[in-house]
C-alpha positions as CSV (number, residue, x, y, z in Angstrom):
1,X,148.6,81.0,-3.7
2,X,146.2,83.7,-2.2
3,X,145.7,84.0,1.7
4,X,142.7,85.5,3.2
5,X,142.4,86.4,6.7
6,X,139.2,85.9,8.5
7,X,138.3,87.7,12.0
8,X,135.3,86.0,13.7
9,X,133.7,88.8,15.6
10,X,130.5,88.5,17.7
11,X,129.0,91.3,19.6
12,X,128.4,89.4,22.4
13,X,130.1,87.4,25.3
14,X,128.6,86.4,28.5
15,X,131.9,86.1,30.4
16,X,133.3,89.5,29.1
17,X,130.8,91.8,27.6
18,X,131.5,93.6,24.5
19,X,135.3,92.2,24.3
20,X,136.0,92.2,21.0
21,X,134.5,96.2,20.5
22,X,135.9,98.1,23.1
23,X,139.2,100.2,23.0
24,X,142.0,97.7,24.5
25,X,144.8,99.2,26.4
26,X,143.7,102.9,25.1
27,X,144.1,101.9,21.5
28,X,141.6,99.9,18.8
29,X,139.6,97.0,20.0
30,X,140.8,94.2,19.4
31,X,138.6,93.2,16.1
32,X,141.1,96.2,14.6
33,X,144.4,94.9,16.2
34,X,143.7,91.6,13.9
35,X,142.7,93.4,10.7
36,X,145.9,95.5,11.2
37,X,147.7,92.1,11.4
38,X,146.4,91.0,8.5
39,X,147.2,93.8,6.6
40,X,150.7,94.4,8.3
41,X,151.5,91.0,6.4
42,X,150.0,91.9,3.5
43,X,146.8,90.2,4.2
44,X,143.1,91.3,2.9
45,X,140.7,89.9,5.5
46,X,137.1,89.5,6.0
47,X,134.8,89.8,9.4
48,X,133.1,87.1,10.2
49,X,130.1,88.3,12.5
50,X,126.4,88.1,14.1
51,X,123.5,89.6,13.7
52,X,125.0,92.9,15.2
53,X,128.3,93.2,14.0
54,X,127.1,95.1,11.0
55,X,125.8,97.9,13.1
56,X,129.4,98.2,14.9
57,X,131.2,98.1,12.1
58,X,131.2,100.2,8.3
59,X,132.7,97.1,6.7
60,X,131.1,94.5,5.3
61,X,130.4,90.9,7.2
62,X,129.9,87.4,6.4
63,X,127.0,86.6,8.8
64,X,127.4,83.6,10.8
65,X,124.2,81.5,11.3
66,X,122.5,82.0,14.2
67,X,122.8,78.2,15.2
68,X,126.3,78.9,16.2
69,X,126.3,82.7,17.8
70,X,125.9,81.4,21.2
71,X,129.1,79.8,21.1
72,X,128.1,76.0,21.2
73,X,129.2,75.1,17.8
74,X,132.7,75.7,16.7
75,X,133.2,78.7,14.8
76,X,136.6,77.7,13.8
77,X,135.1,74.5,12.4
78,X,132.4,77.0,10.4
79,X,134.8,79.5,9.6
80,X,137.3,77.0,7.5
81,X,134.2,75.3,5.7
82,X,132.9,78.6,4.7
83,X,136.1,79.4,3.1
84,X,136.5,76.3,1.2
85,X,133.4,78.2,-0.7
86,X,136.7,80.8,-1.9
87,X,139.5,80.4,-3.8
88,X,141.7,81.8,-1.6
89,X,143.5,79.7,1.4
90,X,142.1,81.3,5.0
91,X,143.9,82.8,7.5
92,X,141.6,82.4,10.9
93,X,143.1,85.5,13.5
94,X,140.8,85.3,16.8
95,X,140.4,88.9,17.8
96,X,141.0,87.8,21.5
97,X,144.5,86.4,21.1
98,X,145.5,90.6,21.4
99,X,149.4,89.6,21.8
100,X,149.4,87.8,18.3
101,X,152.4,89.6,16.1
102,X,152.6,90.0,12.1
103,X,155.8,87.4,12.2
104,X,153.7,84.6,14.2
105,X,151.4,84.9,11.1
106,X,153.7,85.4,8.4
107,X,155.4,81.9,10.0
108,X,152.3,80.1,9.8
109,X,151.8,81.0,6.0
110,X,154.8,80.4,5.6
111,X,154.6,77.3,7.0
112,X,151.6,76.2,5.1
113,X,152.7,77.2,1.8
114,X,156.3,75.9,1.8
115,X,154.0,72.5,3.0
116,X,152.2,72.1,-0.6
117,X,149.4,70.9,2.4
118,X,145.9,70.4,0.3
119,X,143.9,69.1,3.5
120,X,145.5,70.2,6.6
121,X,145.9,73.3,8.2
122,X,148.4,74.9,10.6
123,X,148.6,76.5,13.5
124,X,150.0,78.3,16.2
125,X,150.8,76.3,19.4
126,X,151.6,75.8,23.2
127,X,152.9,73.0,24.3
128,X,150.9,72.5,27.5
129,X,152.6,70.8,30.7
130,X,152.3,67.2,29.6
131,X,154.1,67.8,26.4
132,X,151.2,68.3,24.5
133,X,151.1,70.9,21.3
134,X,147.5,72.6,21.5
135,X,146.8,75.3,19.0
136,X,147.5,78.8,21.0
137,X,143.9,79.8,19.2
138,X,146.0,82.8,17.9
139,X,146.6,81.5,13.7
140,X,145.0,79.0,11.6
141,X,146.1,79.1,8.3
142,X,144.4,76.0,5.9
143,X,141.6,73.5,6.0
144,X,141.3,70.3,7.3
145,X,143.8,67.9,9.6
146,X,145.4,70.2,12.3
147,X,149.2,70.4,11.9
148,X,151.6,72.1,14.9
149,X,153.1,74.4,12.3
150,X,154.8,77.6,14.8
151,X,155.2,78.3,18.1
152,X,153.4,80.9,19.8
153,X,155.8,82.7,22.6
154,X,153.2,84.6,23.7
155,X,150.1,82.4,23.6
156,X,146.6,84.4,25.6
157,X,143.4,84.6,24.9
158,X,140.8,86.7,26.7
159,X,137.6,84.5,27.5
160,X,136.7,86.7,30.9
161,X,136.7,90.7,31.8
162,X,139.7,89.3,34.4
163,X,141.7,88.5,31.1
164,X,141.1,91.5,29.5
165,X,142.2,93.9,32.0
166,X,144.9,91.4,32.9
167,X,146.3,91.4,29.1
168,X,145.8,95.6,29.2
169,X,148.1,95.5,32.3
170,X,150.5,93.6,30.7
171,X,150.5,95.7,27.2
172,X,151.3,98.8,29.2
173,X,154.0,97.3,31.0
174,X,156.0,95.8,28.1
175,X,155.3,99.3,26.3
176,X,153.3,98.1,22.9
177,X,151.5,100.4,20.9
């Protein structure tokens, strides 16, 4: 079975500009902190981006249409029908989850392969205060009917420029490189 990871990376965000492309906690951005993921489990991945992302970047990008860049449509939803276009089984990392390790991603391969799961796909989760298992956002691994596959200890996404100096604050303070 062949993985692929997929990184959805716009250029923009209206609640905290230019997230995904600047340095995070005097290291990469975070768009390079999921590619190294990928690769750290042995991973080829792809960008998924806007109109822009090719100018940032030197790799090569899937472009998303421009129906969904302003964030109304789900990307995730895009993202996994795109891939059904490939032979290979994708591996969504959102750049923003930035405490996302290799192991949380190797489990939810893992997870999914050990399955045999055609039409589903797993995911990292939370369970939220009334019990409920949400997907952390961090790793989707599949297509099709969402299935809690692995906890997520360290579930955080940054939606606002509060979170991202918040999540640099708390990178220094635990040490990570």
């Amino acid at each position: 079975m062949k993985f692929i990871a997929l990184v959805p990376a716009k250029t923009h965000s209206e609640r905290c500009p230019n997230k995904n492309w600047r340095p995070f906690a005097g290291g990469p951005c975070l768009v390079d902190r999921a590619m190294h993921c990928a690769e750290d489990v042995g991973l080829e991945w792809q960008i998924i981006g806007d109109g822009r992302t090719r100018d940032v970047l030197q790799y090569d990008v899937i472009q998303r249409p421009d129906w969904i860049s302003d964030d109304t449509w789900d990307v995730v939803d895009w993202t996994m029908k795109i891939a059904l276009q490939s032979d290979a089984v994708p591996v969504l990392l959102q750049p923003t989850s930035p405490f996302r390790t290799p192991q949380l991603v190797w489990a939810c391969v893992r997870a999914y392969s050990i399955s045999g799961a055609q039409r589903s796909f797993y995911h990292s989760y939370v369970r939220g205060p009334d019990n409920i298992l949400t997907a952390s956002g961090a790793v989707y691994v599949g297509t099709g009917i969402p299935v809690p596959a692995v906890h997520d200890p360290d579930p955080f996404d940054i939606d606002t420029e509060d979170d991202f100096l918040h999540a640099e604050e708390e990178w220094r303070k635990r040490g990570l490189k």
